[in-house]
C-alpha positions in Angstrom: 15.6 -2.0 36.9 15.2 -4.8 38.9 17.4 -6.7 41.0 18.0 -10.7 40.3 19.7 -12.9 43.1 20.5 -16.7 43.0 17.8 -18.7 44.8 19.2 -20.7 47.8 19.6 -24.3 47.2 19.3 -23.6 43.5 22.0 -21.6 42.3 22.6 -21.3 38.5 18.9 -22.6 37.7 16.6 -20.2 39.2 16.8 -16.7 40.4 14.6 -14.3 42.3 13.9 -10.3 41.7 13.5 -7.6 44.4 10.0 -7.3 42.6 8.9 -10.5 43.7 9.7 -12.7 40.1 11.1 -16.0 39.8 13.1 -17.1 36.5 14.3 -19.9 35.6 18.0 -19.2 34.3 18.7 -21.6 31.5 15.2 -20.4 29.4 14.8 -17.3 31.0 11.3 -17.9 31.5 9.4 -16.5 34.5 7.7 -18.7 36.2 3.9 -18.4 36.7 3.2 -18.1 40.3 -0.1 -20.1 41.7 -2.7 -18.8 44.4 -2.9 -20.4 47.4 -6.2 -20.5 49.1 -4.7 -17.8 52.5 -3.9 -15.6 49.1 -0.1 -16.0 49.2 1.7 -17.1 46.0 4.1 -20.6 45.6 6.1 -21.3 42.6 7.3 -25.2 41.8 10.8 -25.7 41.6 12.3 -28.3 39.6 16.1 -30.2 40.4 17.5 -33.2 39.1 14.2 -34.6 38.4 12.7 -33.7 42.3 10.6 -30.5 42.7 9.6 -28.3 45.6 7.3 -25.7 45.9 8.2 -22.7 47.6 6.0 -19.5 48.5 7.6 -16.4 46.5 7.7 -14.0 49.8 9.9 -16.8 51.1 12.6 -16.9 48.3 12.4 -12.8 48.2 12.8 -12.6 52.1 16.0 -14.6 51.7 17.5 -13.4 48.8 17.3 -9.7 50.0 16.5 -9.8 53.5 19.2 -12.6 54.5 18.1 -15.4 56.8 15.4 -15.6 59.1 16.1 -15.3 62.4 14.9 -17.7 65.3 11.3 -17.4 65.9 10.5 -14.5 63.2 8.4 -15.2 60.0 8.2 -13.3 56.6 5.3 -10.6 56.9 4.3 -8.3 54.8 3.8 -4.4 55.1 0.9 -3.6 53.8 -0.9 -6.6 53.8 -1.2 -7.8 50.7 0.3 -11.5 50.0 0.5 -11.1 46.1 2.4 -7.6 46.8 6.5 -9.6 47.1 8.3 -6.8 46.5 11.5 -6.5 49.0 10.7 -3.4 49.9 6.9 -4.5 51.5 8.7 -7.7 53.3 9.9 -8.0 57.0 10.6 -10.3 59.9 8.4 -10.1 62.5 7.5 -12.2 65.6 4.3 -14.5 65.0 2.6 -12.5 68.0 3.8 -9.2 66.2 2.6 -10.3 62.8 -0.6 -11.5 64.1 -1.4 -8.3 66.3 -0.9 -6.5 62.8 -3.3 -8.8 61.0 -6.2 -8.0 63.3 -5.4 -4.2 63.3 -6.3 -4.3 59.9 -9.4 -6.3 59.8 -10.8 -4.6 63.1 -10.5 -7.3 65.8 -11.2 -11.3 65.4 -14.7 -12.7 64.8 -15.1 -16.5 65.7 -18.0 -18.1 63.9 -20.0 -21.3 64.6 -20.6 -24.2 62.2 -21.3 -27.2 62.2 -20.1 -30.4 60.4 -23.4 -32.0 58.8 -24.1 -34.2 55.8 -26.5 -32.4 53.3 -27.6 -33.4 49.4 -23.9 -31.9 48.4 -22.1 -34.1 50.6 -20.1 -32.5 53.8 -20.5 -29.2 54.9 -19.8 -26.7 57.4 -22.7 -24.7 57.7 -23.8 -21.7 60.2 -25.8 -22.7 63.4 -29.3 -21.4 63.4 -30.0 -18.8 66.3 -33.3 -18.0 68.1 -33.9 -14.1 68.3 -32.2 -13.6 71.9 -29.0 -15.0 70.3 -28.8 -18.4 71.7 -28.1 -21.5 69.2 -30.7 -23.6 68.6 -29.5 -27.0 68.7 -29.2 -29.3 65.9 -30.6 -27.0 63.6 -28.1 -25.5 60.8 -28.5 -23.0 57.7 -28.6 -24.8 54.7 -28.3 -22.3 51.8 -30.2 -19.8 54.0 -32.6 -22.4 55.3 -33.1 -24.1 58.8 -32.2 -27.8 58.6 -32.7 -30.2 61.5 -29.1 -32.4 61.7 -28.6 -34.6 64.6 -25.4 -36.2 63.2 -21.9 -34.2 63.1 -20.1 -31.8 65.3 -19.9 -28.4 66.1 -16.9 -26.4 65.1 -15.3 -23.1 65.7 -14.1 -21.3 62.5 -11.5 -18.1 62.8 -8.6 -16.4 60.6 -5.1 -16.1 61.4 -2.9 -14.4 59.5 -5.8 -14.4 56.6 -5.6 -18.3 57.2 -8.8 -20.3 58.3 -8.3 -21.8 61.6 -11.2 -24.6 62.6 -11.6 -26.4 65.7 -13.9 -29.1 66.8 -15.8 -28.4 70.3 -17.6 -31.5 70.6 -21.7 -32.3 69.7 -23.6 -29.9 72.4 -24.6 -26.6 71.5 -24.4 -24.9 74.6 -21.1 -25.9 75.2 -20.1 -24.7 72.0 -21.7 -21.7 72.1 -19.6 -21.2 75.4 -16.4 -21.6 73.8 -17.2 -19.7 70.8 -17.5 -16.6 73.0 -14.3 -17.8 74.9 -12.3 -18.1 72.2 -13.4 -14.8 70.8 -12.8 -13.4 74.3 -9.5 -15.4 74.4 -7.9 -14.1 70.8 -8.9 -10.5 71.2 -7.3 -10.3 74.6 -4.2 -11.6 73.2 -4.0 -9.1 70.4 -4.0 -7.1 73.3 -1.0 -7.9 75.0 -3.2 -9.7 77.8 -2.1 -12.8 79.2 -5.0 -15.5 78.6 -4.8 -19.3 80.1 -6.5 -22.0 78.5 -9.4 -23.8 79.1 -7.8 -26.4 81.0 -5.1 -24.2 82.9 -1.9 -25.4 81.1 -0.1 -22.4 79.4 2.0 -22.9 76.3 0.0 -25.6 74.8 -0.6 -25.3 71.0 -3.9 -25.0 69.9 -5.3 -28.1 67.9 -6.9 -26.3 65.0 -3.7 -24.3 64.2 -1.5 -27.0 64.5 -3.6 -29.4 61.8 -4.3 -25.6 59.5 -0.6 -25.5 59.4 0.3 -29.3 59.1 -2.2 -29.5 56.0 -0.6 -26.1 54.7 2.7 -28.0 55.0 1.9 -30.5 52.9 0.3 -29.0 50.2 3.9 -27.6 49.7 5.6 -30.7 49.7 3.0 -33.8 48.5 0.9 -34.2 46.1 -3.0 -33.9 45.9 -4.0 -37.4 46.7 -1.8 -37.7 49.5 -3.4 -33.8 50.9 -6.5 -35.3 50.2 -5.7 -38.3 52.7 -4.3 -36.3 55.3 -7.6 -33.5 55.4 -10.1 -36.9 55.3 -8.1 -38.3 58.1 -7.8 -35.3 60.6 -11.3 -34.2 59.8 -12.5 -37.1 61.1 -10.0 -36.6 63.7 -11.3 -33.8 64.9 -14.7 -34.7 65.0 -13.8 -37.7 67.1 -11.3 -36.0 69.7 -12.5 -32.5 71.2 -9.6 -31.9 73.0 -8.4 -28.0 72.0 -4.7 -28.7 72.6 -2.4 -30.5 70.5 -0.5 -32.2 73.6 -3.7 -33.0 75.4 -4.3 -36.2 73.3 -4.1 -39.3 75.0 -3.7 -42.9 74.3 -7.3 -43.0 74.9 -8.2 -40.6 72.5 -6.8 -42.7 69.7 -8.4 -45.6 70.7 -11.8 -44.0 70.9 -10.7 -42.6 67.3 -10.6 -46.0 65.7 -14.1 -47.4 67.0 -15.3 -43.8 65.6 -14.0 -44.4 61.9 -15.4 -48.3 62.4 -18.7 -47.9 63.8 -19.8 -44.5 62.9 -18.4 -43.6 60.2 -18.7 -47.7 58.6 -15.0 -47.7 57.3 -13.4 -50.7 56.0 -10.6 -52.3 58.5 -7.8 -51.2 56.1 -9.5 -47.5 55.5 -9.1 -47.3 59.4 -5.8 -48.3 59.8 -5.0 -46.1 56.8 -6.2 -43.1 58.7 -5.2 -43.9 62.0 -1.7 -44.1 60.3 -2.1 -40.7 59.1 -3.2 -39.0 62.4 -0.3 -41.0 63.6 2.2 -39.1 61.5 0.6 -35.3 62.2 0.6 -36.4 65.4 5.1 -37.6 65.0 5.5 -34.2 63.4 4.1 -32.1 66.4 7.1 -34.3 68.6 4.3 -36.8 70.0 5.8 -40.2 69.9 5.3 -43.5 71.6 1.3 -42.6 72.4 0.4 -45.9 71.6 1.5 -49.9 71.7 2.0 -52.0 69.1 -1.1 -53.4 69.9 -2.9 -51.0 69.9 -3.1 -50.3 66.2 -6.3 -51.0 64.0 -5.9 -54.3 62.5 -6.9 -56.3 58.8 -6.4 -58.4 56.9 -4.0 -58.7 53.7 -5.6 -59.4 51.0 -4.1 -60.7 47.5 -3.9 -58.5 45.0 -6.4 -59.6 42.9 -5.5 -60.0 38.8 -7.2 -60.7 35.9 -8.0 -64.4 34.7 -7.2 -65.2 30.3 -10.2 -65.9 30.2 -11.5 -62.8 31.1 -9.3 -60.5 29.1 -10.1 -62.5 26.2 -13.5 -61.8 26.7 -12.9 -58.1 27.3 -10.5 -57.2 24.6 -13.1 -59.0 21.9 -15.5 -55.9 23.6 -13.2 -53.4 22.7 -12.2 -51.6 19.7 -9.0 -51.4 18.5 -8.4 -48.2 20.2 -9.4 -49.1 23.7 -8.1 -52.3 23.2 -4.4 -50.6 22.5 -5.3 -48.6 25.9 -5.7 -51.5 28.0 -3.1 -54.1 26.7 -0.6 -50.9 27.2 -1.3 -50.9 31.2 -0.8 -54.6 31.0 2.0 -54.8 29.2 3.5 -52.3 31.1 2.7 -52.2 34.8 2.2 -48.8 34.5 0.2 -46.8 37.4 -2.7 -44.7 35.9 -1.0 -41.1 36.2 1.9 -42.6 34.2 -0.1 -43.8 31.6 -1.8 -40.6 31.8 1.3 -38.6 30.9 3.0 -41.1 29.2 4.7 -39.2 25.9 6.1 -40.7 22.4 9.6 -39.3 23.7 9.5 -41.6 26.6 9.3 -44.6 24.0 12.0 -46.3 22.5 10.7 -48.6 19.5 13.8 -49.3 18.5 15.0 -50.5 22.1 11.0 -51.4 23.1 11.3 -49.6 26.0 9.0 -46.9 28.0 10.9 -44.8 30.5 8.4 -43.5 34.0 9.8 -39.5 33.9 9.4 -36.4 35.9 6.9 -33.9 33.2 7.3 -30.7 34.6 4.9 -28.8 31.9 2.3 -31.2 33.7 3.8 -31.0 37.4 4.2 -34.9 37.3 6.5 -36.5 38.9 6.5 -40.2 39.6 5.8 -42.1 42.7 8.2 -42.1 45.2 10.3 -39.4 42.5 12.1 -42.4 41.0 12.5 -42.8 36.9 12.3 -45.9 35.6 12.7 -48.2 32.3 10.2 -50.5 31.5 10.6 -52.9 28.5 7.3 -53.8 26.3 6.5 -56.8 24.4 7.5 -56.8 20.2 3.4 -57.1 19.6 3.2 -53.6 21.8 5.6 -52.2 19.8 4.0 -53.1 16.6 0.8 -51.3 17.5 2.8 -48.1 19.2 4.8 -47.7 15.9 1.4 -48.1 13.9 0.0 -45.3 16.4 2.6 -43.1 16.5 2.4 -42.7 12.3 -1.1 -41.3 12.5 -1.1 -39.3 15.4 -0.7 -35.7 15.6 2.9 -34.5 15.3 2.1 -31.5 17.3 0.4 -33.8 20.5 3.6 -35.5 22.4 1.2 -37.2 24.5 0.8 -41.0 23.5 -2.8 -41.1 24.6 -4.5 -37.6 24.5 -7.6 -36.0 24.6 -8.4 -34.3 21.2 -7.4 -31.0 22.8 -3.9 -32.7 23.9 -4.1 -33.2 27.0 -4.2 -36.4 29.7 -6.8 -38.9 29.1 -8.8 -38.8 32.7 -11.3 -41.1 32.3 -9.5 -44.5 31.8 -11.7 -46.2 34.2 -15.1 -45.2 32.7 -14.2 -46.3 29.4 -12.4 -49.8 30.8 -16.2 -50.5 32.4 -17.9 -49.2 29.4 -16.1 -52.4 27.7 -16.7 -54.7 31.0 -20.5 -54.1 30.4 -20.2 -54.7 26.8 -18.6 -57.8 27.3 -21.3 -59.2 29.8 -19.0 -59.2 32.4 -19.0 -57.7 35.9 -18.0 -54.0 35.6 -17.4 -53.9 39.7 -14.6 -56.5 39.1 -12.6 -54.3 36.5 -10.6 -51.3 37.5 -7.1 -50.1 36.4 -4.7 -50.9 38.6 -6.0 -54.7 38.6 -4.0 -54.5 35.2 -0.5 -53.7 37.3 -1.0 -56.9 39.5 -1.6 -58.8 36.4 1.6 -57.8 35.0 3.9 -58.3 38.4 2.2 -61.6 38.8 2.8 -62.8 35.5 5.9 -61.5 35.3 7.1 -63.4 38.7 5.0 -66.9 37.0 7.2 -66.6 34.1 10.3 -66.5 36.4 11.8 -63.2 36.0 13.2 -62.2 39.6 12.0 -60.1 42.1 14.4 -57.4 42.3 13.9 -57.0 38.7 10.2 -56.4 38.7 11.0 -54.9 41.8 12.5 -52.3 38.8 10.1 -52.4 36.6 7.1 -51.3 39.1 8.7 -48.5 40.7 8.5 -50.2 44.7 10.7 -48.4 47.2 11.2 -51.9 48.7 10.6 -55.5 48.1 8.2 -56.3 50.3 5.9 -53.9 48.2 6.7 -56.2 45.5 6.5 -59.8 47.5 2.7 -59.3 47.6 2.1 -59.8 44.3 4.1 -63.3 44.6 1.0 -65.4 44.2 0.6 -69.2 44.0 0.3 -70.2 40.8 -2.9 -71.6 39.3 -1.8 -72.8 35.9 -2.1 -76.2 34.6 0.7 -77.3 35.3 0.8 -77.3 38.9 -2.9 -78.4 38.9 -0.9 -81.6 37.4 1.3 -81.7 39.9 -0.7 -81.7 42.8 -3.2 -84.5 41.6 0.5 -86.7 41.0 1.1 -85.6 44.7 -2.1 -87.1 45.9 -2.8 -89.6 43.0 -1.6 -92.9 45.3 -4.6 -92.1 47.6 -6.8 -94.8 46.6 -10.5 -93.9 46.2 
């Protein structure tokens, strides 16, 4: 019979078993662990409309194990992540847990890669060796065969604690090739209980590679996939760019030398490079490295307006559209809503009778809105007419407003607004969703509603989010004005 205990943080929601099961307590449901790519298993768990997700050895350790102490981590016995029984979980030192971990798998092989650009896009792939051993530079394996690549950086690739650990040694292969055997040298003696120095003789430092695998493993827990997805672009590039092997060995320099990388080798867009310095930034606030660089040394660009759509234009494109697509799109501009909400949007998040659409956490979807804040948005009466005509045809067992015939999210919102852009004659590059958003805060502000309001409606953690889309107006009316400004200017 299994044992259930109150998870921390969450009592009288969820519980956890000594056989490594989570439930939540109100359906008594158990929840479906997922696989994380080092093998271990996370649940999400859900609160007042936030949710976290939390690795199930975790939750077991401290429901029947008690709290960790200082400097220990959860390991378990016999090695296997997806075994969370109580019984198979300990605390152990990292240097204990890791020593452990390479008893088992027979010592620590470090290979070589290198970061190339093939017909797949990016890739890490093995360095091609001449028959003494010795790494033939610039020449990778591409699905088994030689490739010449001139372009990219050499990395060394390792696991600790099951979890792949890369590290960028710069672009010559010799060099590399050195510190691939170093490193392999290095780990294996510390398995051993052998003191190793680093490379550049200061003890203590932490390693680069581990410090970004653990970062990025960090916030997979706690963000969401676009904003992981930022993060890995960023500190690949990062990495690439900076050699250095320790953490606390970046510089001010280093930085600097990061942002002419992202502009003139990799061609990115002033904003995509302050974007990413910004993130390298934070990793780099989270390891306790502050102040490494002035104000003005940050990248710099320019604000552009939030572009909207012209009458003219939406005319033109809802007269392309059929009456479903048209629905689609006048919903996005009547509403303000960001894609994903529209996305998930459900017929029990609409009030008709109060024509109102309420942003909400879904946690059968594992949505939850930007910045985790609900909101109410009201719609116009002629929105509200065609929702009410929608809602009496579609399937009663679908909740979503918009689904796929299977019921599930509509994904491809964009392909089908360009579809209509192309069948309209117009430009299909000037037509993408969230144009539709800045088209509804700028109207809104034109017609005089106040800021804090669409502030509201839009979901901005603050108003200067908001103040951007406070364009001049273009209307007729002030057209008027400004030619009765200037009209005593004779000729």
């Amino acid at each position: 019979m299994a044992e259930w205990r109150d998870v921390s943080g969450y009592t009288g929601i969820y519980q956890v078993s000594d056989e490594g099961q989570v439930r939540n307590t109100h359906t008594n449901k158990i929840l479906s662990p997922v696989r994380m790519k080092n093998g271990r298993l996370y649940v999400t768990l859900s609160s007042d409309g936030f949710q976290r997700k939390s690795t199930v050895h975790s939750l077991v350790a401290a429901a029947f194990l008690g709290d960790c102490p200082a400097g220990h981590e959860t390991a378990h016995k016999d090695g296997d992540y997806t075994h969370n029984h109580a019984s198979n979980l300990q605390y152990l030192t990292r240097q204990e847990n890791q020593k452990r971990f390479v008893m088992r798998t027979g010592g620590y092989s470090v290979n070589l890669t290198k970061r190339v650009m093939t017909r797949d896009g990016l890739r890490y792939c093995p360095v091609a060796q001449s028959a003494n051993g010795r790494v033939k530079p610039d020449l990778v394996l591409v699905d088994g065969k030689e490739e010449r690549h001139s372009e990219g950086a050499y990395y060394l690739e390792w696991r600790e604690d099951s979890r792949r650990v890369r590290l960028s040694v710069g672009k010559d292969a010799s060099d590399a090739s050195a510190r691939q055997l170093r490193k392999e040298a290095e780990l294996n003696a510390l398995n051993s209980g052998v003191a190793v120095a680093p490379d550049n003789g200061q003890i203590g430092h932490r390693s680069m590679a581990a410090a970004v695998a653990e970062f990025l493993d960090e916030t997979k827990l706690t963000k969401k996939p676009k904003t992981l997805a930022a993060y890995t672009t960023a500190l690949n590039y990062f990495t690439e760019s900076c050699a250095k092997l320790h953490v606390h060995d970046i510089e001010r320099r280093d930085m600097l030398k990061f942002s002419a990388f992202l502009r003139d080798e990799k061609n990115q867009s002033p904003r995509s490079v302050y974007n990413k310095f910004e993130n390298v930034m934070s990793f780099l606030k989270t390891q306790g490295i502050r102040g490494l660089v002035g104000k003005n040394d940050w990248p710099r660009f320019v604000e552009e307006e939030p572009e909207v759509y012209e009458q003219e234009d939406l005319d033109k494109l809802f007269a392309a559209c059929d009456q479903q697509e048209r629905l689609w799109f006048e919903f996005f501009l009547m509403t303000g809503m960001r894609e994903q909400e529209v996305m998930h949007c459900s017929w029990d998040d609409i009030n008709l009778t109060r024509a109102t659409v309420t942003v909400r956490y879904k946690a059968e979807y594992g949505f939850s809105p930007k910045n985790y804040r609900e909101r109410e948005i009201p719609i116009p009466a002629k929105l509200v007419k065609k929702l009410r005509a929608l809602k009496a045809k579609s399937d009663k067992t679908c909740g979503l407003v918009f689904p796929t015939s299977g019921c599930n999210p509509k994904l491809n919102f964009l392909d089908d607004l360009k579809a209509c852009a192309g069948r309209a004659k117009l430009k299909k590059e000037d037509f993408w969703l969230h144009k539709f958003r800045a088209t509804f805060a700028t109207w809104s502000l034109w017609a005089g509603v106040d800021l804090r309001t669409v502030q509201q409606w839009l979901g901005h953690s603050d108003m200067e989010s908001t103040m951007r889309y406070l364009k001049p107006s273009r209307s007729q009316q002030v057209r008027e004005k400004v030619n009765e400004i200037f009209g005593g200017i004779n000729a």
